[in-house]
PATIPA-475656 format. One line per 4 residues: number of its first residue (from 1); their letters; for each residue y negated, z, x negated of C-alpha. Coordinates in steps of 0.05 Angstrom, whole numbers, plus 5000, padded with zeros to 4 digits. Each point is the difference from the previous one (the first is absolute). Example, Ala and Ser with C-alpha at 12.3 -4.5 7.8 and 13.67 -1.06 7.14 Angstrom:
<nodes>
1	AS	5090/5156/4754 | 4931/4987/4973 .
</nodes>
This chain:
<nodes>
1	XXXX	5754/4121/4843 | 5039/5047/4959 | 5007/5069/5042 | 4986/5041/4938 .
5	XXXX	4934/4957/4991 | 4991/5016/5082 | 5018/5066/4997 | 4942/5012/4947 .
9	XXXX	4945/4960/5042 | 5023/5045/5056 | 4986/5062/4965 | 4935/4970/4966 .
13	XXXX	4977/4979/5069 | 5016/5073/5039 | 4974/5037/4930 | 4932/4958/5004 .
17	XXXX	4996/5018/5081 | 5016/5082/4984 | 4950/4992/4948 | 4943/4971/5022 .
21	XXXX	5001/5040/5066 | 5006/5069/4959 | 4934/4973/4954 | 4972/4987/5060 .
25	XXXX	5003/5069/5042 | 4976/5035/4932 | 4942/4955/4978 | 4982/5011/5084 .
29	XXXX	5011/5076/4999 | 4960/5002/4920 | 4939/4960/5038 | 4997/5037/5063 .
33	XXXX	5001/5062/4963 | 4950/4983/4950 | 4950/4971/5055 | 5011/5072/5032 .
37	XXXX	4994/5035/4938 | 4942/4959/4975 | 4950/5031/5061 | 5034/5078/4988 .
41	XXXX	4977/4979/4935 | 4924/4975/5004 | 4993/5066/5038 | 5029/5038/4953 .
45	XXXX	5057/5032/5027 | 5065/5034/4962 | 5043/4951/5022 | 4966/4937/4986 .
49	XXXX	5022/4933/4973 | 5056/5004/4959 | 5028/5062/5040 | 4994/4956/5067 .
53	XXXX	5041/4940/4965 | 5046/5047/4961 | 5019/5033/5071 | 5007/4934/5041 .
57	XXXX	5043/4970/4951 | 5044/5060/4993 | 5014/4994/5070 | 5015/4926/5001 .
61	XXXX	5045/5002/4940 | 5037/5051/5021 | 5008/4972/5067 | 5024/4937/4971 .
65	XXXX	5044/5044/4958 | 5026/5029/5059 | 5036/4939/5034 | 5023/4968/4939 .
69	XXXX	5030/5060/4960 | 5030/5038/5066 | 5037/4978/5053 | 4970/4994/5074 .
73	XXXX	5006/5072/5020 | 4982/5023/4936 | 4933/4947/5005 | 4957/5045/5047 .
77	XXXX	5016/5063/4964 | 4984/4985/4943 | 4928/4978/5022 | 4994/5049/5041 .
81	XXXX	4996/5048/4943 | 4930/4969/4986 | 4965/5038/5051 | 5015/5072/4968 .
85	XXXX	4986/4972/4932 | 4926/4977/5029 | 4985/5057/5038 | 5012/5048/4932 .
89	XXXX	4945/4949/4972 | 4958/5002/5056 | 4997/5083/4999 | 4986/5000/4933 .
93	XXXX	4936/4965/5011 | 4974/5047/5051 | 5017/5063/4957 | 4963/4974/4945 .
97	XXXX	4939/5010/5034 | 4954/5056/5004 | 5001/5007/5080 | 5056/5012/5040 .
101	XXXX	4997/4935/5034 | 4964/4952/4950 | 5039/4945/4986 | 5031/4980/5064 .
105	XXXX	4980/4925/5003 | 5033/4990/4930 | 5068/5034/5023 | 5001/4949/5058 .
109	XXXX	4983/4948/4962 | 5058/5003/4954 | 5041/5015/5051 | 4981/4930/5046 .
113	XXXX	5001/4966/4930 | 5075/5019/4988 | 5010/4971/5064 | 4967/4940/4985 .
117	XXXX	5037/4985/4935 | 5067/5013/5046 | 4985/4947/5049 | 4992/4950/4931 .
121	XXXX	5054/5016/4965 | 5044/4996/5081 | 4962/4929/5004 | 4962/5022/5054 .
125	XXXX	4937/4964/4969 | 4957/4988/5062 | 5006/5067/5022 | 4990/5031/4926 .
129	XXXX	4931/4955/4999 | 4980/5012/5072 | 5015/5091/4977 | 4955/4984/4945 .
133	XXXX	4950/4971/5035 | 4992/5044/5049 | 5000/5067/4945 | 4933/4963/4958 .
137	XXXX	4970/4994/5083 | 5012/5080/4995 | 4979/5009/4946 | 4943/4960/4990 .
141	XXXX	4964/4994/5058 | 5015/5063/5041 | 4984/5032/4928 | 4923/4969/5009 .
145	XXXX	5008/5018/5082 | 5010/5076/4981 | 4947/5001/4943 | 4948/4954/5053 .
149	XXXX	5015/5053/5059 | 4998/5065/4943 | 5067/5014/5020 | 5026/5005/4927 .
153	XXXX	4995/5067/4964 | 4998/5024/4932 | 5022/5057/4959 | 4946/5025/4948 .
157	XXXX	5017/5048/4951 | 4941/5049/4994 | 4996/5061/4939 | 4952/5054/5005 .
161	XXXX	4986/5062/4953 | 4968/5070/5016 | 5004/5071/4981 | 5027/5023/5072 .
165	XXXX	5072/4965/5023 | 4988/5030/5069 | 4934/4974/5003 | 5020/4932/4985 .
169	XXXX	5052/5004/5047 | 4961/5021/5064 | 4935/4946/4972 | 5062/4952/4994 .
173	XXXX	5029/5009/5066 | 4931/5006/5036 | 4982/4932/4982 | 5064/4978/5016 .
177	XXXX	5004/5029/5079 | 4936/4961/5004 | 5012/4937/4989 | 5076/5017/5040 .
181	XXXX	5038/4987/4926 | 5053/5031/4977 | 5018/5016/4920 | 5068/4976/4961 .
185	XXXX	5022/5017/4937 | 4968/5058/4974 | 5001/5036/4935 | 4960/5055/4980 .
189	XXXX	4994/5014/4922 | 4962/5046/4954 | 4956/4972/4954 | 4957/5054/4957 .
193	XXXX	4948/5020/5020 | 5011/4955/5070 | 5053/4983/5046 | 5025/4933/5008 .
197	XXXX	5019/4976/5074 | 5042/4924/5009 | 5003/4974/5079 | 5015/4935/5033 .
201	XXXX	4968/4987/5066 | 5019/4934/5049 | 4949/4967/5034 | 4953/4937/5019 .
205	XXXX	4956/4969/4946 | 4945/5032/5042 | 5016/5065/5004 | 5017/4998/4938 .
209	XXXX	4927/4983/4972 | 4976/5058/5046 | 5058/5058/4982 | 4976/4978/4918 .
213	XXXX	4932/5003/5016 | 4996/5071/5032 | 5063/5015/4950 | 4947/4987/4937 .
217	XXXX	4937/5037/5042 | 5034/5061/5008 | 4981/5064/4953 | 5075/5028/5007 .
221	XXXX	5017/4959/4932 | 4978/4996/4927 | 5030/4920/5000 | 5033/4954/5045 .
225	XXXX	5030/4941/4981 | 5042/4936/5032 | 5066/4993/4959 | 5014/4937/5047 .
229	XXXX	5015/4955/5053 | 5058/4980/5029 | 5012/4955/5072 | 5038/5040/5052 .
233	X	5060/4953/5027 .
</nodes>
């Protein structure tokens, strides 16, 4: 055989190899990510489907990146840089929220996800499907777990309006020691002839129902109403 027609198979044969293995770690670390991103998304978290897959094939591209653009030394450091780049995303999405701590779950999510989309692009692929597994198992079931056992808690955004702000404060705080709750967030605003009063409080669905009940039944306020829901992670 000529070794110029040799030479070429050679190449075509190594090119086909490097290749398919690369469009195989990213179509692994797109699916794993979307399946993640998928149940973030039917609960309607921030970071749902296309976040989840846009994360976990970040991290295996630029993993892959990594060993073929550097050399060996420079192959770790380069992934490595990853984990900062993650954890800026992750604490975005808990200062987005209106509680201090709200948002937890989705930080840690993106953060295992990253991880996940690592191990795919290394070629780790058993131990990027087993990760993946194992974070829907976390997230799924100990999700229903917590919510069967009332161990999952919500912050509910409550406004009130009266004529006296330290009046609504001590009604406020009143119902609050209680039912042992504690306020977040609030803002106090006049609004002729009344004053306008914003809080956050964290707690079970249960005492939740009871603190909104007694909240509406008191005689402190001219108005109170629920601005919304959101699940405490």
């Amino acid at each position: 055989m000529n070794p110029i027609h040799q030479g070429i198979d050679l190449l075509r044969n190594e090119l086909g190899v490097v290749l398919g293995s690369t469009l195989t770690r990213l179509l692994l670390a797109v699916t794993l990510g979307g399946i993640i991103g998928l149940e973030r998304q039917l609960r309607h978290k921030p970071a749902g489907l296309r976040t989840n897959m846009f994360i976990c094939f970040g991290a295996a591209m630029f993993t892959i990146l990594s060993r073929q653009l550097g050399t060996e030394s420079d192959a770790t450091r380069i992934a490595s840089q990853i984990i900062p780049g993650i954890g800026f995303i992750g604490a975005g999405s808990i200062l987005h929220a209106r509680a201090s701590v709200t948002g937890l779950t989705t930080a840690a999510t993106i953060f295992v996800v990253a991880s996940v989309g690592m191990a795919a692009g290394g070629g780790l692929y058993l131990t990027a499907v087993f990760a993946t597994i194992i974070i829907l198992v976390a997230l799924e079931l100990l999700g229903r777990m917590e919510t069967a056992f009332l161990l999952k808690s919500f912050v509910t955004t409550y406004e009130v309006t009266g004529r006296n702000v330290d009046g609504m404060l001590q009604e406020v705080n009143r119902l609050l020691d209680s039912e042992q709750l504690t306020m977040h967030s609030v803002h106090i605003a006049q609004a002729e002839p009344d004053f306008r009063m914003v809080f956050s409080v964290a707690c079970e669905r249960e005492q939740q129902s009871v603190f909104s009940i007694r909240l509406h039944e008191s005689t402190a306020f001219g108005s109170v109403t629920s601005l919304g829901v959101t699940e405490h992670e």
